[in-house]
C-alpha positions in Angstrom: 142.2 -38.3 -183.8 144.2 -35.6 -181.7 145.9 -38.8 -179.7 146.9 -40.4 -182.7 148.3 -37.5 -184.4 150.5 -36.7 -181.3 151.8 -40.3 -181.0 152.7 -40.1 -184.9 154.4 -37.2 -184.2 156.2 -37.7 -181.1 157.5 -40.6 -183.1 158.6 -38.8 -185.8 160.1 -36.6 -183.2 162.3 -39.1 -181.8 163.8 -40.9 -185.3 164.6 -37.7 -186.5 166.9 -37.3 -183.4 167.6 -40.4 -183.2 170.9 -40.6 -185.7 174.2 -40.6 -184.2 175.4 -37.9 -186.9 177.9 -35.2 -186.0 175.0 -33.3 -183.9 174.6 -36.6 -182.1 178.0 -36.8 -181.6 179.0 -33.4 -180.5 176.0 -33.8 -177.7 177.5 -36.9 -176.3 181.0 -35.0 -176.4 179.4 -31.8 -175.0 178.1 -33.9 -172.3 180.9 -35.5 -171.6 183.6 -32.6 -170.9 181.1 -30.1 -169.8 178.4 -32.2 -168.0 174.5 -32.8 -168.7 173.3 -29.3 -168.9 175.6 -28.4 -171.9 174.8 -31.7 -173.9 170.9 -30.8 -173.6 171.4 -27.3 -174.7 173.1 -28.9 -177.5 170.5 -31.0 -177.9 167.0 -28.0 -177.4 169.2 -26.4 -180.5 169.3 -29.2 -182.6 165.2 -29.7 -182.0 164.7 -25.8 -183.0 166.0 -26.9 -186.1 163.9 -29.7 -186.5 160.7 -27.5 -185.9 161.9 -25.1 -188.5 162.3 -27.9 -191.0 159.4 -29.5 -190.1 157.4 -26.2 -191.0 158.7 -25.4 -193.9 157.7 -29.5 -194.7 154.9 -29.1 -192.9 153.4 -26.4 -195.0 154.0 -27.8 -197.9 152.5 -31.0 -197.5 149.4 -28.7 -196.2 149.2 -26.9 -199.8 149.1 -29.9 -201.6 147.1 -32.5 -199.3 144.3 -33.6 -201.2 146.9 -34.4 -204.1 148.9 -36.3 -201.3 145.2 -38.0 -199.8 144.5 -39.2 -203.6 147.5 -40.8 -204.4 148.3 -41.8 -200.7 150.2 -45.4 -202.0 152.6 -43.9 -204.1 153.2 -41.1 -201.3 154.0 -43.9 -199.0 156.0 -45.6 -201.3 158.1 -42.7 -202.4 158.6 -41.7 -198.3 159.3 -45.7 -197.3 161.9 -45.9 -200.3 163.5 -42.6 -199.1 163.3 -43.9 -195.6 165.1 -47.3 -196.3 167.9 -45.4 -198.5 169.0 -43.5 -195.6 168.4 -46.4 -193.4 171.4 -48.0 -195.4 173.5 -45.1 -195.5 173.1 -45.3 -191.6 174.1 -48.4 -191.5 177.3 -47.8 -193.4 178.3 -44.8 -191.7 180.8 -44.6 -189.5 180.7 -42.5 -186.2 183.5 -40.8 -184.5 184.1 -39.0 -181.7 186.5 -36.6 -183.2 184.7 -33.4 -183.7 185.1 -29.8 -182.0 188.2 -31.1 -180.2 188.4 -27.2 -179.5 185.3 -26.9 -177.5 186.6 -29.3 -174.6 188.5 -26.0 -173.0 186.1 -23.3 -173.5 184.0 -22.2 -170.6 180.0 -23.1 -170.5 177.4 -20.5 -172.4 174.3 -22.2 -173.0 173.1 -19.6 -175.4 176.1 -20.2 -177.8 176.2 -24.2 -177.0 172.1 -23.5 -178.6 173.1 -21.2 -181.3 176.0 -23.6 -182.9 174.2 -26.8 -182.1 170.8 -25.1 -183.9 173.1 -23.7 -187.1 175.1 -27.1 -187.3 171.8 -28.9 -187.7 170.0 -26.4 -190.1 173.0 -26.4 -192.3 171.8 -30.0 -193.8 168.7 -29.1 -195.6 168.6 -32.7 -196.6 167.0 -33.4 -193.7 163.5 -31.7 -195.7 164.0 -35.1 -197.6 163.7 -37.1 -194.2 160.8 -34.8 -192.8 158.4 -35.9 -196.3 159.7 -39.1 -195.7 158.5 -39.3 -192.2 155.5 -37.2 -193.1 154.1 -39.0 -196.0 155.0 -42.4 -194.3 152.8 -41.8 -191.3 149.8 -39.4 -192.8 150.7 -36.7 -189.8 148.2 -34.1 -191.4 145.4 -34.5 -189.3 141.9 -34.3 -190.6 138.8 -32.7 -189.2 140.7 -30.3 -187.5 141.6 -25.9 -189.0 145.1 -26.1 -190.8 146.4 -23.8 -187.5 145.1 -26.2 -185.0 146.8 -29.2 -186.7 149.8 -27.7 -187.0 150.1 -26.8 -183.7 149.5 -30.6 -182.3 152.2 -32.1 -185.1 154.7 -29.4 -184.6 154.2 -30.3 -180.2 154.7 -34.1 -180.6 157.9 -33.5 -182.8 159.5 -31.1 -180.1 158.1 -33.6 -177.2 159.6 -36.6 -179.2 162.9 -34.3 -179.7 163.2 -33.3 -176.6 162.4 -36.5 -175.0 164.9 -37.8 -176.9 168.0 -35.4 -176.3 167.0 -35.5 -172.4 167.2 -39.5 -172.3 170.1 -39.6 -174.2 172.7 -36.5 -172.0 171.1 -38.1 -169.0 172.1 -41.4 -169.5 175.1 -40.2 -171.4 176.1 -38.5 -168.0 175.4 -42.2 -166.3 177.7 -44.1 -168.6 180.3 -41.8 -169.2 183.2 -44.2 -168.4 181.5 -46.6 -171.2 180.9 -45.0 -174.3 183.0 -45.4 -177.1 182.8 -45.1 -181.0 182.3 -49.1 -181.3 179.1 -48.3 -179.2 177.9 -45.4 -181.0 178.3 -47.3 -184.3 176.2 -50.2 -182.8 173.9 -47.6 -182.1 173.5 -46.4 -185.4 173.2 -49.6 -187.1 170.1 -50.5 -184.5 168.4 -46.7 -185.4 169.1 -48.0 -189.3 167.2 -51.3 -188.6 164.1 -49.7 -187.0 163.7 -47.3 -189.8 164.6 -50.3 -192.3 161.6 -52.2 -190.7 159.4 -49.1 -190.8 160.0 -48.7 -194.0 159.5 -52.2 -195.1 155.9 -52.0 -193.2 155.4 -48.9 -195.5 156.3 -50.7 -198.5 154.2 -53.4 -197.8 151.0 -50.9 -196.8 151.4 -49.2 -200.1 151.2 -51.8 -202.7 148.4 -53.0 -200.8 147.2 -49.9 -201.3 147.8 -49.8 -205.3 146.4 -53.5 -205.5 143.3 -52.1 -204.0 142.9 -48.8 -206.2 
């Protein structure tokens, strides 16, 4: 039970980081003009974010779970629907490379490179949306276990699956600096968009079974 909710949320973790947006971008610029250590700071901000999001969602899929446990089709149809929206607006976006052109000549402080990165991402509340998405779509809210000790688990696999993912991606960022390119990163996206297209579709698929079998 503990094992699986830590997988699930380690996952969720990871796709929520996952999206070349403009945090995505301004790591892989960070990294590139001022070397691995300011990309990951950007990156450890962006997470703190997450985990404050992911609370606030968090909690309130807590107060209402036995409504979300009886009606658990229509939760994961409403989350998979949500999931494959933004997996075409992914897929349509366009990533660029031009953002905080300023910051190339500034001197490293890994405190401020954590404050902006953390402010840039919590100023998209949207991503509340993504987090019941993720939530609902998976079950994370474990059962058998006190509502502190469950929250602790889910809220460690999202910041081991966001941090996992911010280190993978400065370090090989640092590797392959000579090679990326906005081409690349809107390659990238549209691969991210087709896993969460496919996740969703899974979802989809799980929850009319679901209703057929209510």
């Amino acid at each position: 039970m503990i094992l699986t909710t830590v997988v699930k949320a380690i996952i969720i973790g990871i796709l929520v980081s996952a999206p070349m947006g403009p945090i995505g971008v301004l790591c892989i610029k960070r990294t590139l003009h001022k070397g691995y250590k300011e990309g990951l700071m950007t990156g450890v901000g962006a997470a703190v974010s997450d985990l404050v999001y992911a609370t606030l969602t968090y909690l309130g899929v807590g107060f209402v779970v036995s409504f979300v446990k009886d009606n658990n089709p229509i939760f994961t149809l409403l989350g998979s629907f949500l999931m494959l929206g933004f997996a075409f607006y992914l897929y349509r976006s366009r990533a660029s490379l031009d953002i905080l052109e300023t910051e190339e000549h500034t001197s490293p402080n890994y405190m401020r490179t954590i404050v902006s990165s953390f402010f840039l991402t919590f100023s998209n509340p949207l991503i509340i949306l993504f987090f019941i998405a993720l939530f609902t779509r998976f079950n994370i809210v474990p059962e058998g276990l006190s509502a502190f000790l469950g929250y602790c688990i889910v809220m460690l696999g999202i910041a081991i699956g966001a941090l996992s993912w911010w280190y993978a991606i400065t370090h090989l960022v640092s590797k392959l600096r000579d090679r990326i390119s906005v081409i690349g990163l809107r390659w990238f996206n549209r691969i991210v968009a087709i896993i969460f297209a496919l996740v969703s579709l899974v979802g989809l698929v799980s929850g009319l079974i679901g209703l057929l079998e209510q």
